[in-house]
Biopython code that builds the backbone (N, CA, C, O; Angstrom):
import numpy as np
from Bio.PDB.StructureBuilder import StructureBuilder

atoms = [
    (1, "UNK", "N", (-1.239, -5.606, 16.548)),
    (1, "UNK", "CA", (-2.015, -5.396, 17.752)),
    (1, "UNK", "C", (-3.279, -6.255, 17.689)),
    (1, "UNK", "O", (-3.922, -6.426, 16.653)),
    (2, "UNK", "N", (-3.516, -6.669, 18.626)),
    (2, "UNK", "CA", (-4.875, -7.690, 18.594)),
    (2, "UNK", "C", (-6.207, -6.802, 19.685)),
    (2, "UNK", "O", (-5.634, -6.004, 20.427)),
    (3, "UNK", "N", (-7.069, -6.801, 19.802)),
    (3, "UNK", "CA", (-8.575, -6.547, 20.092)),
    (3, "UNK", "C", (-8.424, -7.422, 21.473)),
    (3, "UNK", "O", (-7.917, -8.502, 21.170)),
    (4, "UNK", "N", (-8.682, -7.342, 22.875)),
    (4, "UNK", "CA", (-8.955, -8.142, 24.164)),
    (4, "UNK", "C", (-9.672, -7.422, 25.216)),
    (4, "UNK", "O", (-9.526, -6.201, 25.251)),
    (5, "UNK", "N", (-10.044, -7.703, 25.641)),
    (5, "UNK", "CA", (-10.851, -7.144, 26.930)),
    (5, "UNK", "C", (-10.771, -8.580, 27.787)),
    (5, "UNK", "O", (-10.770, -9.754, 27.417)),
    (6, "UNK", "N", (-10.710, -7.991, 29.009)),
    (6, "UNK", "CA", (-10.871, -9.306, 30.362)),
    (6, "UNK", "C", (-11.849, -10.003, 30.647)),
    (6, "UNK", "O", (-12.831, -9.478, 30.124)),
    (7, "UNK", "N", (-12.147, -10.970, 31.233)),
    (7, "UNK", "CA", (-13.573, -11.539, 30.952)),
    (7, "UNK", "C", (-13.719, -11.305, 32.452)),
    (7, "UNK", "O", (-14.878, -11.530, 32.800)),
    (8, "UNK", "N", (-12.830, -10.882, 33.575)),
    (8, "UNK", "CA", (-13.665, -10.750, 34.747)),
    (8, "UNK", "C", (-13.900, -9.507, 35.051)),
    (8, "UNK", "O", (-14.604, -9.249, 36.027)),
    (9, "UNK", "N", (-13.180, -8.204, 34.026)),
    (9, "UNK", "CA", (-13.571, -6.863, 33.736)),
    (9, "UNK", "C", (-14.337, -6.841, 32.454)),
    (9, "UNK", "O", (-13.594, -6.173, 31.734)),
    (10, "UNK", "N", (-15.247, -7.128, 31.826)),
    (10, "UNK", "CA", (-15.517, -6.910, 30.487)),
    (10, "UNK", "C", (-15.193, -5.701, 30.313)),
    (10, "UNK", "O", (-14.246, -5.708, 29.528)),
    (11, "UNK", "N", (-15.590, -4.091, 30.767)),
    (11, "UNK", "CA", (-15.750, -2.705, 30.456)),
    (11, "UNK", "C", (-13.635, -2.903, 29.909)),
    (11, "UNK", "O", (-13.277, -2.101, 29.047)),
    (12, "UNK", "N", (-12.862, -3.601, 30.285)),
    (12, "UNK", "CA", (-11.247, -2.893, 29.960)),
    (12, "UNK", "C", (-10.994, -3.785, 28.719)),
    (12, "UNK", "O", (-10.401, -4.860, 28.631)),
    (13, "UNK", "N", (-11.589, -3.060, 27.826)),
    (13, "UNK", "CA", (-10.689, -3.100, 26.624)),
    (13, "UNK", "C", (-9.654, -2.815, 26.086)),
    (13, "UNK", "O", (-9.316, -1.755, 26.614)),
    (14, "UNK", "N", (-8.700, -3.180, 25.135)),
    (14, "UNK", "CA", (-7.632, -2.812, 25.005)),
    (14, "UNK", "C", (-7.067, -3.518, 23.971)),
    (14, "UNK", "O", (-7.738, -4.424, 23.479)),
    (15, "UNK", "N", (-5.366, -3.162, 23.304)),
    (15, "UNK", "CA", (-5.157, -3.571, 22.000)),
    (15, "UNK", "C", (-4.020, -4.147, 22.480)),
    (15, "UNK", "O", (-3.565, -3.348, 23.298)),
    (16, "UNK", "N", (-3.155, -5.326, 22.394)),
    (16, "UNK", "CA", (-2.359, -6.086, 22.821)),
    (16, "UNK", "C", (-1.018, -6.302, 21.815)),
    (16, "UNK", "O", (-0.860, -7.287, 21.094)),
    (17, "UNK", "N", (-0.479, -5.637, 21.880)),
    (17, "UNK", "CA", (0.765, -6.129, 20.622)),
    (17, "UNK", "C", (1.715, -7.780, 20.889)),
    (17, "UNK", "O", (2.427, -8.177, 21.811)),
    (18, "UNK", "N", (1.307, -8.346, 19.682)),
    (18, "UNK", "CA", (1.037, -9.475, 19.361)),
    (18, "UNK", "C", (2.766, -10.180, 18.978)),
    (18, "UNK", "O", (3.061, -11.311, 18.591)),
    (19, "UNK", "N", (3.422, -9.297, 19.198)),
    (19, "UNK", "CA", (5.291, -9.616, 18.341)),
    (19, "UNK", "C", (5.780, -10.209, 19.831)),
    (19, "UNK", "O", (6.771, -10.939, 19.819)),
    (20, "UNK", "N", (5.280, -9.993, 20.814)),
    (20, "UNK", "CA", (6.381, -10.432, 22.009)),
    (20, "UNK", "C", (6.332, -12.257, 22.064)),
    (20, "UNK", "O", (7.291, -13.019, 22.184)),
    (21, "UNK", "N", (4.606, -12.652, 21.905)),
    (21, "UNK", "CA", (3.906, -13.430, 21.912)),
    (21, "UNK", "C", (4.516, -14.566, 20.205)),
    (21, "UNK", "O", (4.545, -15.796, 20.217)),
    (22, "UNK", "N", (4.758, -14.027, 19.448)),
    (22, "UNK", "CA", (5.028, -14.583, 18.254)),
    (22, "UNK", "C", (6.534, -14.988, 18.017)),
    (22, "UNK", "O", (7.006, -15.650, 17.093)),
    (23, "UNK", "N", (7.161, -14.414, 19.099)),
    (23, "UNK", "CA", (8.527, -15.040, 18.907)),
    (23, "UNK", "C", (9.055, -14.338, 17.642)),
    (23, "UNK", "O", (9.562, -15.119, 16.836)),
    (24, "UNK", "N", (9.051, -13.050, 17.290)),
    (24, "UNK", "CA", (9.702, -12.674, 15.968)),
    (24, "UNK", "C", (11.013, -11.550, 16.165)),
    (24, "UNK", "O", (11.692, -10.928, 15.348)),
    (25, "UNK", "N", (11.008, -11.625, 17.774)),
    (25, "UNK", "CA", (12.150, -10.347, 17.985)),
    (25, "UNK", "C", (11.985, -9.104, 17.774)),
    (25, "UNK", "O", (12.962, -8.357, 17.836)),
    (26, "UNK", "N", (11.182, -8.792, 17.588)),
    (26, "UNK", "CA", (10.250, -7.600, 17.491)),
    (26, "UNK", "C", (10.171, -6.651, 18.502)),
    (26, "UNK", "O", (10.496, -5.465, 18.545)),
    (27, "UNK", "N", (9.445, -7.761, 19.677)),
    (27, "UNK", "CA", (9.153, -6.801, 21.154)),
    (27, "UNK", "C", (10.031, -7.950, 22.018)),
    (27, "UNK", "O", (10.334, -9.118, 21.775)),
    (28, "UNK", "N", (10.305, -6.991, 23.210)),
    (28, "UNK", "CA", (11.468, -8.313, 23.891)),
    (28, "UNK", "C", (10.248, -8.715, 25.007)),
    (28, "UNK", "O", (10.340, -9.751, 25.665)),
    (29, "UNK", "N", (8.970, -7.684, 25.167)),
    (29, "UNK", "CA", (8.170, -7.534, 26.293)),
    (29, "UNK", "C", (6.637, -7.413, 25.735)),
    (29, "UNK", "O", (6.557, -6.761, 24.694)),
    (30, "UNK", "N", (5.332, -7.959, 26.279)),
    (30, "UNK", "CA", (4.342, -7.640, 26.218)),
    (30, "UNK", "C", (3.631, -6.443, 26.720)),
    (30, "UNK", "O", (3.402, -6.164, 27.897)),
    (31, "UNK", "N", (3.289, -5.722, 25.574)),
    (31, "UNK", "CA", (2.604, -4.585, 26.119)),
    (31, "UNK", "C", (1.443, -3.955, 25.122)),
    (31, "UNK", "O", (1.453, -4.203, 23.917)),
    (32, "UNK", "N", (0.486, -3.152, 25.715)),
    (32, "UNK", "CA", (-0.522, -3.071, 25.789)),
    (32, "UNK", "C", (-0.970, -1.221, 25.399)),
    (32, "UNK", "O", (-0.201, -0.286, 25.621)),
    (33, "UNK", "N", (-1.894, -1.131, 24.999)),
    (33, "UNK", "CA", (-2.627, 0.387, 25.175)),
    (33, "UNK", "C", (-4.275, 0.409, 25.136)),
    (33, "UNK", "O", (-5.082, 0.117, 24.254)),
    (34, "UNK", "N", (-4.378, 0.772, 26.159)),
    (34, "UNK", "CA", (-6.341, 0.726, 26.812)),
    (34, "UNK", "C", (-7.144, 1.643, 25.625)),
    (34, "UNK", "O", (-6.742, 2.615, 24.985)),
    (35, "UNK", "N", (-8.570, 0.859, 25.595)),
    (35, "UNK", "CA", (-9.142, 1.873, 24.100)),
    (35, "UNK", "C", (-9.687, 2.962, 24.954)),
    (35, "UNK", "O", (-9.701, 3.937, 24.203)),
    (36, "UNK", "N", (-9.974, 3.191, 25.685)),
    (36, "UNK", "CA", (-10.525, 4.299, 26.356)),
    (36, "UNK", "C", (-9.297, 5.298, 26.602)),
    (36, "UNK", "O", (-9.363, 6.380, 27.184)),
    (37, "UNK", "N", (-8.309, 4.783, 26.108)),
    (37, "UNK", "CA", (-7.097, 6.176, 26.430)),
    (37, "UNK", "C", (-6.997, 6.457, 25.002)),
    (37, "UNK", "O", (-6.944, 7.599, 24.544)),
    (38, "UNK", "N", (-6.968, 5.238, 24.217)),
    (38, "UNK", "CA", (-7.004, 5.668, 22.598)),
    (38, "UNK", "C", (-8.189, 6.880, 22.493)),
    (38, "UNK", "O", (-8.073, 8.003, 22.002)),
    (39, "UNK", "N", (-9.261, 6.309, 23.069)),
    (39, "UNK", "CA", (-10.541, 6.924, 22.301)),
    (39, "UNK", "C", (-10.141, 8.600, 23.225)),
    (39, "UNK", "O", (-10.156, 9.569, 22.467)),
    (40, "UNK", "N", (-9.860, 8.870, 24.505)),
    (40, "UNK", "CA", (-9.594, 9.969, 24.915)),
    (40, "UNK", "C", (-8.763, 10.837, 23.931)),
    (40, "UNK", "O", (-9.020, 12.035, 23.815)),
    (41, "UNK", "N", (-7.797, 10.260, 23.241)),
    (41, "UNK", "CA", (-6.195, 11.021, 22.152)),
    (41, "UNK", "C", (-7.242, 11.554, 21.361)),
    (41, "UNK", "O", (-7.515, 12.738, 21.165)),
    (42, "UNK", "N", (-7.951, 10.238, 20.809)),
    (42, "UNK", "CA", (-8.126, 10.702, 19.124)),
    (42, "UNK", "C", (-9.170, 11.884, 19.582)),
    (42, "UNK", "O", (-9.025, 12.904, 18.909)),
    (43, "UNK", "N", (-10.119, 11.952, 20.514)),
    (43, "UNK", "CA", (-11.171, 12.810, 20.893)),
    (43, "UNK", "C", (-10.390, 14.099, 20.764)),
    (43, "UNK", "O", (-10.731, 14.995, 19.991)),
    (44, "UNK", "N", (-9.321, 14.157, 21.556)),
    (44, "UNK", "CA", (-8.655, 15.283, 21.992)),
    (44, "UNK", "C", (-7.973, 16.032, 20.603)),
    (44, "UNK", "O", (-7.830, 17.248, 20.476)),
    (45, "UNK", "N", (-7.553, 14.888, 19.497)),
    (45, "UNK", "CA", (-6.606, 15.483, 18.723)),
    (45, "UNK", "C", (-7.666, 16.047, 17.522)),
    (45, "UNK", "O", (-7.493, 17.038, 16.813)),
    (46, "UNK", "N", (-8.866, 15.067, 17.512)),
    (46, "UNK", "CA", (-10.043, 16.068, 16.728)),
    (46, "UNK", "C", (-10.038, 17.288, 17.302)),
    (46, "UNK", "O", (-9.352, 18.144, 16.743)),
    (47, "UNK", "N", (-10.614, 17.577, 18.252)),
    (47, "UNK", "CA", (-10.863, 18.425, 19.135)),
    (47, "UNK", "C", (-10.482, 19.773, 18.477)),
    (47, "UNK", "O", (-11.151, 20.622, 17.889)),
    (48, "UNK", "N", (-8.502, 19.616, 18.944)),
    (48, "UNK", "CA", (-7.957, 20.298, 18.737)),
    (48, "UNK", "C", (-8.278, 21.031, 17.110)),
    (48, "UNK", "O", (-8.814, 22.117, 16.888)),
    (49, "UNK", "N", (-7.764, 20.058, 16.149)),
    (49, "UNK", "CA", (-7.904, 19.970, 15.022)),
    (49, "UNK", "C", (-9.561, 21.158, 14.467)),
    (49, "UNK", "O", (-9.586, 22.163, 13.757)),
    (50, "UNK", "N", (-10.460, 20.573, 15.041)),
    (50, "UNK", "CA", (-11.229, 21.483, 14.703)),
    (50, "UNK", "C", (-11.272, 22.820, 14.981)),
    (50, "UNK", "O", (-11.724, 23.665, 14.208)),
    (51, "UNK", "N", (-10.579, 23.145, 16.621)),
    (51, "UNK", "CA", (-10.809, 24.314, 16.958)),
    (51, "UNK", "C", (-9.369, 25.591, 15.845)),
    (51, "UNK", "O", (-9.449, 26.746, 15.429)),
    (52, "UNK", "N", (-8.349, 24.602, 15.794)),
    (52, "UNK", "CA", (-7.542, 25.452, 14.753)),
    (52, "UNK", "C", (-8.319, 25.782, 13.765)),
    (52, "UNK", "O", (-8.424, 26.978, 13.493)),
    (53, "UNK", "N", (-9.190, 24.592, 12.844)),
    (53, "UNK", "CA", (-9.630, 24.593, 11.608)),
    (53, "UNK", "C", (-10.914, 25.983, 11.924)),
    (53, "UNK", "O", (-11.329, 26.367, 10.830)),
    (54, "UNK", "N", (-11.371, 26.515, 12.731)),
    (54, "UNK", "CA", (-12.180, 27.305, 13.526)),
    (54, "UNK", "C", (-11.746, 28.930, 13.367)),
    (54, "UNK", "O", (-12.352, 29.957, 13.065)),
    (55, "UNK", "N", (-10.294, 28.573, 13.757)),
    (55, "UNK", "CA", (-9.763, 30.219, 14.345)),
    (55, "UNK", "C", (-8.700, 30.459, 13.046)),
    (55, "UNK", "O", (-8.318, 31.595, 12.764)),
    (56, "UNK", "N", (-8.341, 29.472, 12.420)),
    (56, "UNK", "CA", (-7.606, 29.581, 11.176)),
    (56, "UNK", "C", (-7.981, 29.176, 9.970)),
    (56, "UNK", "O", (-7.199, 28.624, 9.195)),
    (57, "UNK", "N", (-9.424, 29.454, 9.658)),
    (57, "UNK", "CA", (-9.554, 28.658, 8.247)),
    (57, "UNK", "C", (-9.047, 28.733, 7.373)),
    (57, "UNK", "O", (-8.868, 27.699, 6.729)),
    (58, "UNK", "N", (-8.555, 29.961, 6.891)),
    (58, "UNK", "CA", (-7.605, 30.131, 5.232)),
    (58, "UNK", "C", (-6.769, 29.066, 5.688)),
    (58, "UNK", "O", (-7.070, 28.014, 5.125)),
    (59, "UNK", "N", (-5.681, 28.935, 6.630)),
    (59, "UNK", "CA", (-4.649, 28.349, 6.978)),
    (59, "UNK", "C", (-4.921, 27.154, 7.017)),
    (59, "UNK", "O", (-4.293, 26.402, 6.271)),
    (60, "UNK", "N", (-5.682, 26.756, 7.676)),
    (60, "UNK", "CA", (-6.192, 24.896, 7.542)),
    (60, "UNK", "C", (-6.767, 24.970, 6.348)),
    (60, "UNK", "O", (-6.259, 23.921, 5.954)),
    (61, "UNK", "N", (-7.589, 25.429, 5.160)),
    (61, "UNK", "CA", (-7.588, 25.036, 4.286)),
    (61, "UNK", "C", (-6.745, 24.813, 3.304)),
    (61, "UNK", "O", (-6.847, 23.915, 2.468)),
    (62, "UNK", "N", (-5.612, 25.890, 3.408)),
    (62, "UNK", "CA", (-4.252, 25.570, 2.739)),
    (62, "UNK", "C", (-3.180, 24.249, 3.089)),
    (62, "UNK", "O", (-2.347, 23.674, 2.389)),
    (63, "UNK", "N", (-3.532, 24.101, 4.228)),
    (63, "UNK", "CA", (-2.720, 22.811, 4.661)),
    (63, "UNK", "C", (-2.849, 21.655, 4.219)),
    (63, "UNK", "O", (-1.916, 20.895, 3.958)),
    (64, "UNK", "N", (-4.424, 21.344, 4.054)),
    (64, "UNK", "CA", (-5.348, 20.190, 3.427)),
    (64, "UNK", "C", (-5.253, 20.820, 1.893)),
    (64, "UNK", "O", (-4.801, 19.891, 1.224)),
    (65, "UNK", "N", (-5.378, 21.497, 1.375)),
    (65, "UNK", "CA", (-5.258, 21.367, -0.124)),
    (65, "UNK", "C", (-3.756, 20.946, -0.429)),
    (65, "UNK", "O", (-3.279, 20.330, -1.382)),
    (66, "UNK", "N", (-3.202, 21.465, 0.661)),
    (66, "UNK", "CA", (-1.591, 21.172, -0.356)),
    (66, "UNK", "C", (-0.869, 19.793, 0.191)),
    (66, "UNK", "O", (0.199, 19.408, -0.283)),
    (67, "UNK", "N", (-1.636, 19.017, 1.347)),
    (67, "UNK", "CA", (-1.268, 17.694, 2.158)),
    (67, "UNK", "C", (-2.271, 16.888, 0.459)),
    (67, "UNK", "O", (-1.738, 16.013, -0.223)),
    (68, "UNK", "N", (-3.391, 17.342, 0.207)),
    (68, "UNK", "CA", (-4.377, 16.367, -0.670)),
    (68, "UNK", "C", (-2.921, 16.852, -1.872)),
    (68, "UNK", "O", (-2.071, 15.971, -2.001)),
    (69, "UNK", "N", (-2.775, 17.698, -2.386)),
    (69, "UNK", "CA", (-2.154, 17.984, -3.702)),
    (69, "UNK", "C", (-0.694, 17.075, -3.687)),
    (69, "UNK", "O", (-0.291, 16.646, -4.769)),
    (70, "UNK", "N", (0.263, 16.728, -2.160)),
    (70, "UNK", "CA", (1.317, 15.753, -2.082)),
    (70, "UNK", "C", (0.684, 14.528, -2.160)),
    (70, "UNK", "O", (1.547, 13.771, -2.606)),
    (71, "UNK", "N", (-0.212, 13.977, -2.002)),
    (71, "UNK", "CA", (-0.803, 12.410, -2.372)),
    (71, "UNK", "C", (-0.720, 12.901, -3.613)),
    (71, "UNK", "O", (0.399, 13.095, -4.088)),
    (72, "UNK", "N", (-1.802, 13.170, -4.309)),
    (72, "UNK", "CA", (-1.743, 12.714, -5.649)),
    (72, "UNK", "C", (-0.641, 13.020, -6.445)),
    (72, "UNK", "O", (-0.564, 12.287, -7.431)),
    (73, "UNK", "N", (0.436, 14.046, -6.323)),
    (73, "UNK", "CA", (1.516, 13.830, -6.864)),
    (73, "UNK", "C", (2.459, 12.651, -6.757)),
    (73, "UNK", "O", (3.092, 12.264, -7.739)),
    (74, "UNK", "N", (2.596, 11.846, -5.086)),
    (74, "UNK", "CA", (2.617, 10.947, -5.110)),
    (74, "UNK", "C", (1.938, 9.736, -5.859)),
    (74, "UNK", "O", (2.690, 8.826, -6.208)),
    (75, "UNK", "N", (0.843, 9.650, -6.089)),
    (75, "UNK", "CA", (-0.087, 8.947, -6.607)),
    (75, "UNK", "C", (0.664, 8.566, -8.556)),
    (75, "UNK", "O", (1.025, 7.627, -9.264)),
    (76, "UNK", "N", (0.511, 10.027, -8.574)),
    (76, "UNK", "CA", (0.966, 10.241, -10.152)),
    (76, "UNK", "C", (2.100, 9.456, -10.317)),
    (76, "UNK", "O", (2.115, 8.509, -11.103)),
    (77, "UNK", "N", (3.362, 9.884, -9.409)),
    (77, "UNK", "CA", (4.718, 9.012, -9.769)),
    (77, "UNK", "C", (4.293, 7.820, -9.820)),
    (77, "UNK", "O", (4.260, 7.253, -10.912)),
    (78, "UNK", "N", (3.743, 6.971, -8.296)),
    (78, "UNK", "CA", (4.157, 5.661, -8.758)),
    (78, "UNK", "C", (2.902, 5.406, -10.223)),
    (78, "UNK", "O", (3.212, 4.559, -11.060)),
    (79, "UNK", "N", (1.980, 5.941, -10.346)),
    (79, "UNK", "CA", (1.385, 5.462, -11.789)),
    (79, "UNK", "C", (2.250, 5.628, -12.834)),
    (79, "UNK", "O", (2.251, 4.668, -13.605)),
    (80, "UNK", "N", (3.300, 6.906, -13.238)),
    (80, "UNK", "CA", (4.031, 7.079, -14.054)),
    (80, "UNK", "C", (5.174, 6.010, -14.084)),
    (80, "UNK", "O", (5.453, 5.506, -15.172)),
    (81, "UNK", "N", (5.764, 5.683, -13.103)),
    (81, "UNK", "CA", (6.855, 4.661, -12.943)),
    (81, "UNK", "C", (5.932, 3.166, -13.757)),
    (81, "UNK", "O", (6.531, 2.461, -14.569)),
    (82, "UNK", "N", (4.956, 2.981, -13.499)),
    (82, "UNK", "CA", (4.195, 1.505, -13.446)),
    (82, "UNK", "C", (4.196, 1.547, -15.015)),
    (82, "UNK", "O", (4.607, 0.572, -15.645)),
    (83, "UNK", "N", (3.695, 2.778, -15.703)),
    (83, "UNK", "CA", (3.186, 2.844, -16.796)),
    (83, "UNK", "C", (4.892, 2.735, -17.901)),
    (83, "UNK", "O", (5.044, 2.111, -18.950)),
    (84, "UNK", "N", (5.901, 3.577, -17.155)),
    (84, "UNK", "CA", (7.362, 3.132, -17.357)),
    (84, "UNK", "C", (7.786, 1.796, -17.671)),
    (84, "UNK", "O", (8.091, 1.505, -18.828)),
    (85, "UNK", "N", (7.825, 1.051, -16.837)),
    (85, "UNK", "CA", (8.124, -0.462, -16.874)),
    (85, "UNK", "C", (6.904, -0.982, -17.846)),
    (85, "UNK", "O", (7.073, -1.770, -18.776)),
    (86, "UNK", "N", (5.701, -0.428, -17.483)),
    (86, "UNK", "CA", (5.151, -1.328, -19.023)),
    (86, "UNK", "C", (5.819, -1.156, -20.208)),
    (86, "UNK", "O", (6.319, -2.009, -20.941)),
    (87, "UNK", "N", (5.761, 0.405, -20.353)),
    (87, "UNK", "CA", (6.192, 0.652, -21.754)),
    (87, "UNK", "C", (7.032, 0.064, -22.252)),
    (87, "UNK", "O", (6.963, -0.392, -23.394)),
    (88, "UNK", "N", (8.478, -0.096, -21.106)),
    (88, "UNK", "CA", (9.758, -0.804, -21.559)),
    (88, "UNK", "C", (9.230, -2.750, -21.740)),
    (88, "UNK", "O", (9.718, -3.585, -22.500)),
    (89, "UNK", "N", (8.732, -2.824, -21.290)),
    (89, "UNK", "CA", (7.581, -4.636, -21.698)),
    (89, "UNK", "C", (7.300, -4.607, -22.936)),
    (89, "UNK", "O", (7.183, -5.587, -23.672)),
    (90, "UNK", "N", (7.196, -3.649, -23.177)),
    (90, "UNK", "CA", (6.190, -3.856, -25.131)),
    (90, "UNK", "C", (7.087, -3.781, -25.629)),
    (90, "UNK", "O", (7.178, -4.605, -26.539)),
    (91, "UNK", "N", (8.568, -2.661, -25.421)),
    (91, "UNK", "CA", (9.202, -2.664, -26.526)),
    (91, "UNK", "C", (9.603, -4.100, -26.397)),
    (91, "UNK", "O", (8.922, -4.813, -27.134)),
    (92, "UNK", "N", (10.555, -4.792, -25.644)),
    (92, "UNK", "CA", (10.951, -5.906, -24.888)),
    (92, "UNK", "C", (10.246, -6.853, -26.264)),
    (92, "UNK", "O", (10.882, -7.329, -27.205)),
    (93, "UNK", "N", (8.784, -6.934, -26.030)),
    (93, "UNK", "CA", (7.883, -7.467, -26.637)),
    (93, "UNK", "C", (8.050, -7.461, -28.423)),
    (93, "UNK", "O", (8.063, -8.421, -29.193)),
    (94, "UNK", "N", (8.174, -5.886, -28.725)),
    (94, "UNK", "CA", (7.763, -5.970, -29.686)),
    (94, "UNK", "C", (9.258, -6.418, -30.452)),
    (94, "UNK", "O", (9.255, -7.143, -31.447)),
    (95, "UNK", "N", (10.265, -5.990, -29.965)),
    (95, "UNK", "CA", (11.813, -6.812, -30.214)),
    (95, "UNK", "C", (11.635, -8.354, -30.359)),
    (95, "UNK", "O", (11.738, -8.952, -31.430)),
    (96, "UNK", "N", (11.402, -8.830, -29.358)),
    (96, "UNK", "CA", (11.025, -10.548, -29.377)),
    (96, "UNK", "C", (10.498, -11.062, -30.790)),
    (96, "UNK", "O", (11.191, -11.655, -31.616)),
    (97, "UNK", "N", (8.788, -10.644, -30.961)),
    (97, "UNK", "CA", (8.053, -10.623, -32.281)),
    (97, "UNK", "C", (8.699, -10.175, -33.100)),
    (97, "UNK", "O", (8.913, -11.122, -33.858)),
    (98, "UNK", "N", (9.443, -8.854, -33.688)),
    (98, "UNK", "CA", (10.044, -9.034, -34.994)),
    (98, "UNK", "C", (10.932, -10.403, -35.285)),
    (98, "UNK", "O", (10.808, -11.298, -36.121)),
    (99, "UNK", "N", (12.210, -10.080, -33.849)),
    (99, "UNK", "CA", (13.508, -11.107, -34.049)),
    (99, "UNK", "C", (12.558, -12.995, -34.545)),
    (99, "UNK", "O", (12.901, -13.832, -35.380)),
    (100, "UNK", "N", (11.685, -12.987, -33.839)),
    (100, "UNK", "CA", (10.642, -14.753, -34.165)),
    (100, "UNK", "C", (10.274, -14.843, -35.790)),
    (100, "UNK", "O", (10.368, -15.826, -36.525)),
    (101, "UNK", "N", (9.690, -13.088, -36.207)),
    (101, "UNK", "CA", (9.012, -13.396, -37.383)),
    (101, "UNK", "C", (10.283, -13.109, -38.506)),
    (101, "UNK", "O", (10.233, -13.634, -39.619)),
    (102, "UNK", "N", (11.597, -12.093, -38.043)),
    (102, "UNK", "CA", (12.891, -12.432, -39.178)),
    (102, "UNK", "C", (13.210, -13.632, -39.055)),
    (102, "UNK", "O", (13.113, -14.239, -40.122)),
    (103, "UNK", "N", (13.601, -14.330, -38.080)),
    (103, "UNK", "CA", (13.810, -16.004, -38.506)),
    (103, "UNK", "C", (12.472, -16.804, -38.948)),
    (103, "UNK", "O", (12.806, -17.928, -39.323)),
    (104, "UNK", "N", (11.360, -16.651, -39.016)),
    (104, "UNK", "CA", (10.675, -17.375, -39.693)),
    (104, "UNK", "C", (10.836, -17.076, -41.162)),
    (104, "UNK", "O", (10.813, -17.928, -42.049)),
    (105, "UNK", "N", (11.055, -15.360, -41.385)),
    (105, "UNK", "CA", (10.942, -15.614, -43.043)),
    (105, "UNK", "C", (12.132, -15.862, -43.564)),
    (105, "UNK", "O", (12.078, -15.847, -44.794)),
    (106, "UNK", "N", (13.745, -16.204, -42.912)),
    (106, "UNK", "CA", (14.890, -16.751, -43.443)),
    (106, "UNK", "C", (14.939, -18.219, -43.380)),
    (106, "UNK", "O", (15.947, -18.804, -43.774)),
    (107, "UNK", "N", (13.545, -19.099, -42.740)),
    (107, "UNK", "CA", (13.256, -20.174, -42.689)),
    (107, "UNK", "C", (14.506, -20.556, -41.354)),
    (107, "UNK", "O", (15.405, -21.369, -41.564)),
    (108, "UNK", "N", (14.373, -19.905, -40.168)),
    (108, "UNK", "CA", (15.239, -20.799, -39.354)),
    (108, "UNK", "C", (14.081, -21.273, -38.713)),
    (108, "UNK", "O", (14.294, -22.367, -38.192)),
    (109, "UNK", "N", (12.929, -20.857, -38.555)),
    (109, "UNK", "CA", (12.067, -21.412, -37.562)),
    (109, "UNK", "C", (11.106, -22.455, -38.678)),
    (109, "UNK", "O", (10.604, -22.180, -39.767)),
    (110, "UNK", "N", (11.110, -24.007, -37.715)),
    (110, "UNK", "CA", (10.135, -25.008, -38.516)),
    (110, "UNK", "C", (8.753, -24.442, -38.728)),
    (110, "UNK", "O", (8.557, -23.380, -38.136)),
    (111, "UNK", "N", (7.690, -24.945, -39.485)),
    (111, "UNK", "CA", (6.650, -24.429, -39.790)),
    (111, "UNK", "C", (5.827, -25.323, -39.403)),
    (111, "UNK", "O", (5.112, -25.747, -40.311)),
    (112, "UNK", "N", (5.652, -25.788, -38.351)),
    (112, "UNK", "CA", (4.696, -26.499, -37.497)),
    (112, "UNK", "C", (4.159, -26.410, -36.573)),
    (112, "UNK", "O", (4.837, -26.398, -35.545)),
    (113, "UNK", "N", (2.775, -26.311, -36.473)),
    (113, "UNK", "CA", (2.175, -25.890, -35.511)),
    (113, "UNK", "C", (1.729, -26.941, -34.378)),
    (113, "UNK", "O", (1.934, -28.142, -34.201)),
    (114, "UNK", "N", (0.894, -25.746, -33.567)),
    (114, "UNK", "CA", (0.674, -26.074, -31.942)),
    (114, "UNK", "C", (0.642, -27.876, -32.635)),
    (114, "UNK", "O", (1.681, -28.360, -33.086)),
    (115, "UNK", "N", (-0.727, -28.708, -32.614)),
    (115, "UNK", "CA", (-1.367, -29.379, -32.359)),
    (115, "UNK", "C", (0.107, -30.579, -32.959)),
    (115, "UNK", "O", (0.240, -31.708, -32.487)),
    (116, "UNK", "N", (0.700, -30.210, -33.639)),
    (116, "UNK", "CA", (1.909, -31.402, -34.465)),
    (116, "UNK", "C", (3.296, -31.544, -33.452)),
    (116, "UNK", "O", (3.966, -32.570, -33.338)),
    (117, "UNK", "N", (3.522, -30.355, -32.813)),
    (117, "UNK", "CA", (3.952, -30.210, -31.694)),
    (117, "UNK", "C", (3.963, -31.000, -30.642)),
    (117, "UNK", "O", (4.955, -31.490, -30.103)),
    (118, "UNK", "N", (2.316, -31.182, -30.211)),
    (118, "UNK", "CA", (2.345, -31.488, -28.539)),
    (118, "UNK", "C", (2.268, -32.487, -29.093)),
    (118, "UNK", "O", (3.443, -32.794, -28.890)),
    (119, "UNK", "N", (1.830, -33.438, -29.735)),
    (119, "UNK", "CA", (1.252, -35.075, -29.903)),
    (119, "UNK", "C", (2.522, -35.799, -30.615)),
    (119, "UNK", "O", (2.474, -36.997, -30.895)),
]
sb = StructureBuilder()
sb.init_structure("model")
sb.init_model(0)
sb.init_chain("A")
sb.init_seg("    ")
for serial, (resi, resn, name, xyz) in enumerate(atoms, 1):
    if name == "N":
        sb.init_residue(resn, " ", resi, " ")
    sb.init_atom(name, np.array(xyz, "f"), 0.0, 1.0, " ", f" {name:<3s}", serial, name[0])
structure = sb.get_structure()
């Protein structure tokens, strides 16, 4: 969506979806949503939102503790998965380094270093 307002209306702002225009098959048509109807929703859906959070507090506070408690369980997996694939890297790793340093001490690997190497 892109940011536009008219230059012979300045006051009509509005957000322009940008896929019809880009040729990506996306939208087959250009179309549009005014910020003053945005800004009316979101007004309205606070609104609302507060007046539940008002007449139901135990209940809206349970909703938000246990909506916050599904992120960070989310959160946790993908850290646990990330920390997964490292772990399996080191072993990876530490397999590599033995298998380099058993052929160095059965002498399959030459004993020459970096600098004799590159030159």
């Amino acid at each position: 969506m892109n940011y536009k307002y008219t230059h012979d209306n300045p006051e009509n702002h509005y957000f322009s979806c940008k896929n019809n225009r880009a040729g990506n098959g996306l939208c087959k048509k250009t179309h549009h949503v005014r910020v003053d109807v945005l800004n009316y929703l979101i007004k309205n859906d606070i609104s609302n939102i507060v007046q539940f959070a008002t007449e139901f507090e135990d209940e809206f506070v349970k909703i938000v503790v246990d909506e916050d408690y599904k992120r960070i369980q989310a959160t946790q997996k993908k850290n646990l998965d990330a920390l997964n694939k490292m772990l399996t890297r080191d072993k990876e790793l530490d397999t590599l380094c033995e298998k380099v340093f058993e052929e160095k001490i059965l002498g399959n690997l030459a004993d020459k270093t970096h600098e004799e190497s590159c030159c």
